[in-house]
N, C-alpha and C positions, 0 to 999 in steps of 0.2 A: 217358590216364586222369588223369595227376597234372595236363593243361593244364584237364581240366573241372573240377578239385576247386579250381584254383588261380582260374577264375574265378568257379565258385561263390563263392569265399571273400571273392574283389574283389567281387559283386555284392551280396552281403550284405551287406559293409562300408559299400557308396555308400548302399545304404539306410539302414542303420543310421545313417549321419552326415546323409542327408536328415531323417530323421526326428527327432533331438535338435535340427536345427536349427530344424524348424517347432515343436516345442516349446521351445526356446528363444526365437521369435519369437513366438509366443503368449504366452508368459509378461512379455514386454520390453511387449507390449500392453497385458496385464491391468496390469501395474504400472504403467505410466505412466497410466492408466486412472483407475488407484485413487492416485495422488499428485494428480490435478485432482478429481479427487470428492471424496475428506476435504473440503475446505475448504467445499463444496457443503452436505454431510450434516452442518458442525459449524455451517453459519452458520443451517437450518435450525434444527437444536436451538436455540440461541440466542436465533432470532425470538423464541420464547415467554418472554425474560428481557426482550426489547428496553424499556428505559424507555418510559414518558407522557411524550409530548412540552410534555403541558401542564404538569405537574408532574413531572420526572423525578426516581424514587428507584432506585438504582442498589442495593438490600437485596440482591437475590437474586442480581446477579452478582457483587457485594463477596464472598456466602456459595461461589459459583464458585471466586472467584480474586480475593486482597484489593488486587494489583497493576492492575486493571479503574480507567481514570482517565475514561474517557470514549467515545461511540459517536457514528460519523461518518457520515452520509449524504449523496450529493451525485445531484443529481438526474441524469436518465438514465443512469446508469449503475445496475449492481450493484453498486459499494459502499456495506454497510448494515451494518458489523460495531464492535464494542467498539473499542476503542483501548487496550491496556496500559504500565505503564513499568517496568522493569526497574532492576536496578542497577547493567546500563549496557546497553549498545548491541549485545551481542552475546548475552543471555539469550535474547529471543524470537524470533532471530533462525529456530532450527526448533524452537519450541516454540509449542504454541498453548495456547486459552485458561485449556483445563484443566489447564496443564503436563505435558501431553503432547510424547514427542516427534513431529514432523511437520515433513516437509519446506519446506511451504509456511507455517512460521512464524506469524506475529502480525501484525498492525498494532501497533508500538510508537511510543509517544513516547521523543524524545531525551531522553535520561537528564539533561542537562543542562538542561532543560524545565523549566517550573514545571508540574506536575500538577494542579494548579487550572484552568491553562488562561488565569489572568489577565495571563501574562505577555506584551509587545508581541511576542514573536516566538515561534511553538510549531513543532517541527518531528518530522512521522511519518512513518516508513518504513513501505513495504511491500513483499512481494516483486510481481513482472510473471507472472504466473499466464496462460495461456491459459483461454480458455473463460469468460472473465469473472472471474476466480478475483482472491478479493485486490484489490491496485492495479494488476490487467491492464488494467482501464479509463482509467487517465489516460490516456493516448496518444490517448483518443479529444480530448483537449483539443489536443492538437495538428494539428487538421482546422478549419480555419477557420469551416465553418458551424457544426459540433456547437458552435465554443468560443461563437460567440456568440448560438446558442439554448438555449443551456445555463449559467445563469448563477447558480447558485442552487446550498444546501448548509444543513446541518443539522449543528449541533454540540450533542450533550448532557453537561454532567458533573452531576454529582449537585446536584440539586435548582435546574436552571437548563437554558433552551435556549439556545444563542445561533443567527440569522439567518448563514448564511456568503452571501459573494455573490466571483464567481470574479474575481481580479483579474487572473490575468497568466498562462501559462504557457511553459515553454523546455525544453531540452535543454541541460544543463551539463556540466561535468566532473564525476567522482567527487572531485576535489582541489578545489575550488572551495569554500575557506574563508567567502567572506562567506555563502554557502548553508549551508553543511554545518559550520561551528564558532556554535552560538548564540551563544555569548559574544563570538565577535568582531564579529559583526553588531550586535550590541548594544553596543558600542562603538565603532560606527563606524556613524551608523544612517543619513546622508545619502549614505554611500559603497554603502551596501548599498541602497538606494532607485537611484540611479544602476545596479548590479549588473544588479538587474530591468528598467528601463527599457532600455539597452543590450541584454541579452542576451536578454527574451521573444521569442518567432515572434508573441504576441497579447498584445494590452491591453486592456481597456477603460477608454478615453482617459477616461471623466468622472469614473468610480471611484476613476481615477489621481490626477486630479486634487483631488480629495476625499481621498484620502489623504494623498498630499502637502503638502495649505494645513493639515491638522489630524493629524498625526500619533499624535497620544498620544492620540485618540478611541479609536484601531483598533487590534487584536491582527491580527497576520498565523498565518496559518495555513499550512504548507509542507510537500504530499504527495508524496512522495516515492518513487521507485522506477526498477528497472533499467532499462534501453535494449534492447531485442531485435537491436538494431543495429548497435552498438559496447560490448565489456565493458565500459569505462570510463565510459559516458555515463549519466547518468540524465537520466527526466523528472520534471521539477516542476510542481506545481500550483500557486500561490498564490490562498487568499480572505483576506478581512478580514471582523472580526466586532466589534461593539463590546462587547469585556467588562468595560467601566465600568458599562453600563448596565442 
């Protein structure tokens, strides 16, 4: 009698523990679920702020969020969202646009940045999102046909468009100062010109060369975001964009 009561009691148990575990796997589903769709659901809302690219007035997502500096598009991919700057480097980090918190963050400019945009070197993070999500799409710049059927971007800040056109992309260190400290790259701008050359997987050799015989035409543009592949590695994009003109 007590050996039926005792397996009753065991076989109740296994259930009981199968059962929180498939509810626990459910739930690890829906959440992960729902951390790649936010970014989905907020970039849709947004569409309907997106500037005129003929004239862009940035009124209604300044009325958002007064930190909104600018919105980035690069062709085939799904990145189409604002750009903010914080007051430094670790505000938007999980916050989005409406200062909410969220895991999958912002597109921020480096604090260090000129928020104009006019400065020779701008540099954006984003986090590596699956599903499109964010700047999960660079990496496709690291595919040698995508990089060089795909060569084209869109930069708006308030009340201007600039033309991007994709100059170079790599896989670097997360310590990798001439990338990742503006100021020092800006003080060092033929060493950082070298950085790029040496260290992209792709070029576009004539762009390069345009860049390089006329430097101070071009603002560089530098997107930025994790490695799925190594903690420490990020990939970068670089365009140029003339914002003298």
């Amino acid at each position: 009698m007590l050996l039926k009561l005792l397996n009753k009691i065991l076989n109740t148990a296994i259930v009981l523990v199968l059962l929180v575990t498939a509810l626990y796997s459910f739930y690890c589903i829906w959440d992960n679920n729902s951390i790649y769709d936010a970014p989905a659901e907020l970039q849709k809302e947004l569409k309907s702020q997106r500037p005129d690219e003929r004239s862009p007035s940035f009124e209604e997502l300044l009325k958002v969020n007064p930190d909104v500096a600018a919105w980035v598009t690069m062709e085939g991919t799904q990145i189409d969202d604002p750009i903010v700057q914080g007051e430094d480097n670790q505000e938007y980090l999980n916050k989005n646009v409406y200062g909410e918190y969220a895991l999958a963050g912002s597109l921020f400019l480096d604090s260090r940045c000129d928020r104009t945009f006019q400065g020779s070197y701008q540099l954006v993070y984003g986090h590596h999102m699956e599903k499109h999500r964010m700047f999960g799409d660079l990496d496709l710049y690291l595919d040698s046909q995508f990089f060089e059927s795909h060569t084209t971007g869109t930069l708006m800040v308030p009340g201007r468009t600039y033309s991007l056109q994709i100059l170079a992309s790599m896989r670097t260190e997360e310590s990798d100062h001439f990338i990742f400290d503006p100021e020092h790259c800006l003080s060092e701008p033929e060493s950082f010109r070298q950085v790029i050359l040496s260290k992209s997987e792709y070029i576009h050799e004539g762009l390069w060369q345009e860049w390089e015989q006329e430097p101070e035409k071009y603002s560089v543009l530098a997107l930025s975001t994790c490695s799925s592949e190594k903690e420490e590695e990020r990939i970068v994009v670089f365009a140029v964009y003339k914002s003298g003109e």
